[in-house]
N, C-alpha and C positions, 0 to 999 in steps of 0.2 A: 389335425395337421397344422393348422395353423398357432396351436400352442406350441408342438413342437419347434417350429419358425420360431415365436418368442422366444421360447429358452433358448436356442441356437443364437440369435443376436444378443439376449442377455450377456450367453456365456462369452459371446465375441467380445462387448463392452466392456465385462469386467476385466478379461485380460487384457483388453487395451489401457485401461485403467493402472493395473498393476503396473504393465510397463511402464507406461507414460509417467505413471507417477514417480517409479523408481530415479529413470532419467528427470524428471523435474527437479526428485529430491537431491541428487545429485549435486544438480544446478545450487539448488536452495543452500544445500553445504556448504560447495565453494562460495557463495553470494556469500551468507553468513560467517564464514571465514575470516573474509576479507574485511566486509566492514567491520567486523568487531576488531581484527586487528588492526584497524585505521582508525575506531573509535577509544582505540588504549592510544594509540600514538598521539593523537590530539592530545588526550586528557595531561598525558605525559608530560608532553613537551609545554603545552601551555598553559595548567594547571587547571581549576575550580573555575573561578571566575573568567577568564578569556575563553575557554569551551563554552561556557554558559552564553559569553557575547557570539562567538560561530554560531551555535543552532539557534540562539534567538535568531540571528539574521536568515540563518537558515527556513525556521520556521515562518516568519513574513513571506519569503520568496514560496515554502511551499503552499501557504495561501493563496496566494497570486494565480500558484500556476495550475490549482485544482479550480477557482474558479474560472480561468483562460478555457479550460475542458468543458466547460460548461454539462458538464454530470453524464460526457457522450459515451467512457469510458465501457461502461458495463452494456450499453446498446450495443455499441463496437462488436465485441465478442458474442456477444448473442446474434447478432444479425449477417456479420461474416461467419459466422460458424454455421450459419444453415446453408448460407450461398456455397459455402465451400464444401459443405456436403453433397449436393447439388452441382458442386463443378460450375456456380454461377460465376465467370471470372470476371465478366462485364459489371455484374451487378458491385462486387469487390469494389473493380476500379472505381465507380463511380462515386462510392462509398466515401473511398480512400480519400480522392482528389476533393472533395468537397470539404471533408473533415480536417484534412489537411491544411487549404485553406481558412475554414475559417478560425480554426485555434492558433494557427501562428500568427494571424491578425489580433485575435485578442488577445495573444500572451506578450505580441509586441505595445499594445497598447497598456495593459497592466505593467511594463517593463518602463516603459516611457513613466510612467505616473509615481513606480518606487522610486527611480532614480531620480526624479522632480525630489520627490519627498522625505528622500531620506532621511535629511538635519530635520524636517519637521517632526519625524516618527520618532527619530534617534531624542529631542529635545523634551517632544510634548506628550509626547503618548509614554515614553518607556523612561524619562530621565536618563538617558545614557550615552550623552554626547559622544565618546567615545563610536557607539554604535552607526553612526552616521556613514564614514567612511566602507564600513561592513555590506553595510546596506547597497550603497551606490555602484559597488563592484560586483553583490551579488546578483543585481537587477539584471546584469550582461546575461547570467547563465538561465534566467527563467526562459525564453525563447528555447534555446536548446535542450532544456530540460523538459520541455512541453513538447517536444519532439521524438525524444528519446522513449517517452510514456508511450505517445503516440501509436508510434512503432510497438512497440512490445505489445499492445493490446491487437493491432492489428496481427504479429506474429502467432499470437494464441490462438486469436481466432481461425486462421489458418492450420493451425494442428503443429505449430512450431515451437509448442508450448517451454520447452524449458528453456530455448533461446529467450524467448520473449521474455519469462518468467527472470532471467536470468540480469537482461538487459534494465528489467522495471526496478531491481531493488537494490543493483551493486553495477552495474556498468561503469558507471560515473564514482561510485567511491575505489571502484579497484583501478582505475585510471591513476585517479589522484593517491592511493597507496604505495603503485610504484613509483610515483613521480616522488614522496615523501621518500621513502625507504634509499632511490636513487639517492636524493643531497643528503639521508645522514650515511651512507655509506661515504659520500663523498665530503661529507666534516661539514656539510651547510648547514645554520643554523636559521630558522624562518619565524616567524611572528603570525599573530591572527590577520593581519593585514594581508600579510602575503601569502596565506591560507585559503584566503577568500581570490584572490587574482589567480589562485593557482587552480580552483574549483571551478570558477567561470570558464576558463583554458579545458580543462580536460571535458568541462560538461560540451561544446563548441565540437571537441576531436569526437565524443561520444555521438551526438547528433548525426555527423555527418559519419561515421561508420555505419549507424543505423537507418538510412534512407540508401545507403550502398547496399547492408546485407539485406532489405526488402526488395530493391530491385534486382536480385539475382535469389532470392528465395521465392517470388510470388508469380501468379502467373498474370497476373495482372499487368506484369512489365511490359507484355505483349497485347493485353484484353483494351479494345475499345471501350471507353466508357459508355456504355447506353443510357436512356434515358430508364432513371429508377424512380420508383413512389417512396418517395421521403417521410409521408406523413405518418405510418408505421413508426417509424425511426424517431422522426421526432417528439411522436406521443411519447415513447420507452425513456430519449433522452429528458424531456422535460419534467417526467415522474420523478427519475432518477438524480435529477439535478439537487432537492433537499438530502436526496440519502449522500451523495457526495461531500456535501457540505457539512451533513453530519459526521461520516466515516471518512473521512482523508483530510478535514478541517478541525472539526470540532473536539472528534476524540486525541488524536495525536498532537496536534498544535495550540489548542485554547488552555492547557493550563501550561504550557511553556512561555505562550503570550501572558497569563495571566502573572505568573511567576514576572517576568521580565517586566511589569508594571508595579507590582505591589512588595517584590522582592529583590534582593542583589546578584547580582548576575553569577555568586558560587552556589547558590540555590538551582540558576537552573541546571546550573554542568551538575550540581547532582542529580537533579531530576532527570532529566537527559540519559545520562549514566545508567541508572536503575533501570528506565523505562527500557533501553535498548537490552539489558540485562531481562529483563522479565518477559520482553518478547518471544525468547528466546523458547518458551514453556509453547508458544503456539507455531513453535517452529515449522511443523510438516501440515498447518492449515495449507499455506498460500499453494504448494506446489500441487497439493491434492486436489484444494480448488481448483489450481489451473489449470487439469488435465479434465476434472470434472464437466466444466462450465459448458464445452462445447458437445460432451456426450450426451448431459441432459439435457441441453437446446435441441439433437437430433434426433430423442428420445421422447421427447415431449413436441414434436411435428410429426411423430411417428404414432402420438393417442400413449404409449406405450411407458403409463404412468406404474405398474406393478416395476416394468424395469429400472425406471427412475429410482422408487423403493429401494430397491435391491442396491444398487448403485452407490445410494448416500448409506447403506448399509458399513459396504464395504470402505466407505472413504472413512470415515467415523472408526471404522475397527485399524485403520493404517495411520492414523491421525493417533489414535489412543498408543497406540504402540511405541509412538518413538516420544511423545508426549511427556508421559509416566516417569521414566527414567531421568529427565530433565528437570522435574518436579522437588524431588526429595533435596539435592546438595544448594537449591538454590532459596528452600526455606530454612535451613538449618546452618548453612553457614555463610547467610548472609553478608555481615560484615566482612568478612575473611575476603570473598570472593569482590564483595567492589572496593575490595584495596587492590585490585589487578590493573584498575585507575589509576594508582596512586594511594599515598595512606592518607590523605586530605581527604580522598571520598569513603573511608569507610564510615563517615555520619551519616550516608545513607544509608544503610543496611534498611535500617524499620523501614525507608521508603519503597524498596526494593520490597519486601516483603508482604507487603500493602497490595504493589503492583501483581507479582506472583498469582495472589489470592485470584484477582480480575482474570487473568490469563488461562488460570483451569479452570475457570467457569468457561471462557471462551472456548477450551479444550474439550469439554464435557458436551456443550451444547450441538457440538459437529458443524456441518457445510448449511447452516441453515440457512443464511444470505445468499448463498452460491443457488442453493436449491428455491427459493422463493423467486428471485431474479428471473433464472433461466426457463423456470416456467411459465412465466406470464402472469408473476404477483410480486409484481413491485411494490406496489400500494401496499403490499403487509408489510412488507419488510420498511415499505419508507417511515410508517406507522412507529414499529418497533425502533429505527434510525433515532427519530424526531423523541423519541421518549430518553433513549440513551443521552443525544446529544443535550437536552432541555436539562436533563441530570449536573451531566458534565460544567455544561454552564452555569447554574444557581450554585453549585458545589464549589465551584473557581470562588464564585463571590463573595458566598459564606464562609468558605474556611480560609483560603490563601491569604488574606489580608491579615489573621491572624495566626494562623498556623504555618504559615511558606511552605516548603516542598513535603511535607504531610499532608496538608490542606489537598494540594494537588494532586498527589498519589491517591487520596481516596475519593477525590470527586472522577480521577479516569477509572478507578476500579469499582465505582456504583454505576458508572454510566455503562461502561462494558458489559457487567453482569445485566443489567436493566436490558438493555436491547437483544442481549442473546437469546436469554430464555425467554423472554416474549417471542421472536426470532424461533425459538425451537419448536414453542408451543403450537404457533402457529403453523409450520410448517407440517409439523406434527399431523394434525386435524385436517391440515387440507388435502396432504396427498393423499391419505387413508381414503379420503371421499373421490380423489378423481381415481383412484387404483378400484374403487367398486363402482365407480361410474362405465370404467373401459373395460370390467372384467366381463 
């Protein structure tokens, strides 16, 4: 009887899965849409090297503001998604308000410290006098930015997942898309300067939509806060804090920083370029993740590791499927397709191509972070993180200073591959043994 139960909740998971994910992917479309047609409009408008100066600046701020998170991100989700299975709405609030607190403090305080520092980063770290002014205006938008995240992790965890999903990776560039699209409709012409003044503004309107649409999505608007045991939480967060710093620091932004040190700033608008281009192969991870995350957190409080199984089964067969297709035009007609940039970037093709390779390794390897995490083995995956990341950086040092945006494309594409399949392997092994532990 009680097998039967299993498979009755399995079968309920998976199709909540399916859905969820459809609507996620959804999300993930239009998100992907947007930015990449706001990532042409940049390149367009302000060629090779002024792009290159935006996401450098970009990338300092998004250092700042993963470390403002201090690594609480993936606890978030895991620990509101049991409460919320649970109907814990207190435990939520209490969650919320604390977390709340203290990253808007520390993202005001890394805010305060860039915009001190800007001319010294802009001068002495990157040679990019230029970059100074970049820097000082995008320091406004890390506070809001660190809000925006916020939120959206909080939304998943609550079963809001493509909202959230939607708000985490495009809220703030489809703002500023129509805000771009409004003045060339209206014949305005704008500069990297006023790029950045106009990113801080919409990241500001984005914030505060998103602390709106939480207090009329959660039930928390209404839950007392009680008194919660934090030290759960902050075992999860403090584990979690290297894998952070690996995966949302090291991999995406140490060889843009490192480019942006040892290379000229049309280096990194191509690197930049590519790399948003090659994401594009790991497309239907994030949304299948984020439907994921919360089913095997109440899946795995459940003992009910065969269904976890099953689970990352299915995510992996919906992940390969839209995957595949994305693969083939983007090794073969490389060049071709990053002149959609501009014909300035088609010298990146090889780099694009490099990235690719990384991406369907990431593709192949499936929800293995997702499934490590939500079970209660951080440690492997921070393991696997801390290998990638350690890749990624010896790779920055050895080849970029020689090689510029090849250099960099292939120390993020050994670092990637390095932590997945460690990341697979592992995952691999472990569930196998709690699925015959609970069988």
């Amino acid at each position: 009887m009680s097998g039967r139960v299993a498979d009755s909740a399995r079968s309920k998971h998976n199709g909540e899965l399916l859905r969820g994910s459809v609507r996620a992917f959804a999300a993930r479309v239009v998100a992907a849409g947007a930015v990449f047609i706001l990532n042409v409009i940049i390149a367009r408008q302000l060629g090779a090297a002024n792009t290159g100066l935006f996401y450098l600046g970009l990338s300092v701020v998004g250092v700042a503001a993963v470390l403002a998170r201090l690594g609480l991100d993936s606890a978030v989700v895991r620990f509101v998604a049991a409460h919320a299975g649970r109907a814990e709405w207190s435990a939520i609030a209490a969650i919320y308000r604390r977390y709340l607190a203290v990253a808007v403090c520390s993202a005001a305080g890394f805010a305060l410290l860039l915009y001190i520092g800007s001319n010294w980063l802009s001068r002495e770290v990157f040679a990019k006098p230029e970059l100074g002014s970049i820097l000082s205006t995008l320091a406004i938008a890390l506070v809001p930015f660190v809000i925006v995240v916020l939120h959206s992790q909080f939304l998943q965890g609550i079963r809001r997942a493509a909202l959230g999903l939607y708000a985490q990776t495009a809220l703030v560039q489809t703002l500023l898309l129509l805000l771009l699209l409004g003045l060339m409709l209206s014949g305005v012409s704008w500069s990297v300067v006023d790029l950045t003044t106009f990113y801080a503004t919409v990241a500001v309107l984005a914030a505060v939509a998103m602390v709106l649409t939480w207090w009329r999505s959660a039930h928390v608007s209404v839950a007392p806060a009680g008194k919660y045991n934090f030290a759960p939480f902050r075992k999860s967060a403090k584990t979690l804090f290297p894998v952070a710093v690996m995966d949302q620091i090291v991999q995406p932004w140490a060889p843009v920083v490192a480019l942006g040190i040892w290379a000229d700033a049309a280096q990194v608008g191509l690197f930049v370029a590519a790399n948003r281009l090659a994401a594009l192969v790991s497309f239907a991870i994030l949304p299948v993740n984020t439907m994921l995350a919360p089913k095997v957190s109440a899946l795995t409080s459940e003992k009910d590791f065969k269904g976890v199984q099953h689970l990352s089964r299915r995510a992996m067969l919906l992940i390969s499927l839209v995957a595949v297709p994305l693969i083939v035009p983007l090794v073969f007609a490389t060049d071709r397709i990053m002149t959609l940039f501009g014909s300035e970037f088609a010298a990146g093709g090889s780099l694009l191509l490099i990235l690719v390779v990384g991406q369907a390794v990431n593709v192949i390897t499936g929800p293995a972070r997702t499934l490590l995490v939500m079970t209660g083995h951080e440690r492997l995956y921070r393991r696997a993180s801390m290998m990638g990341g350690i890749i990624i950086l010896i790779g920055c040092f050895l080849w970029v200073p020689d090689h510029g945006g090849i250099g960099a494309a292939a120390a993020t594409a050994a670092g990637l591959i390095a932590t997945k399949v460690f990341a697979a392997i592992m995952v691999r092994s472990r569930l196998r043994e709690l699925a015959g532990e609970s069988a």
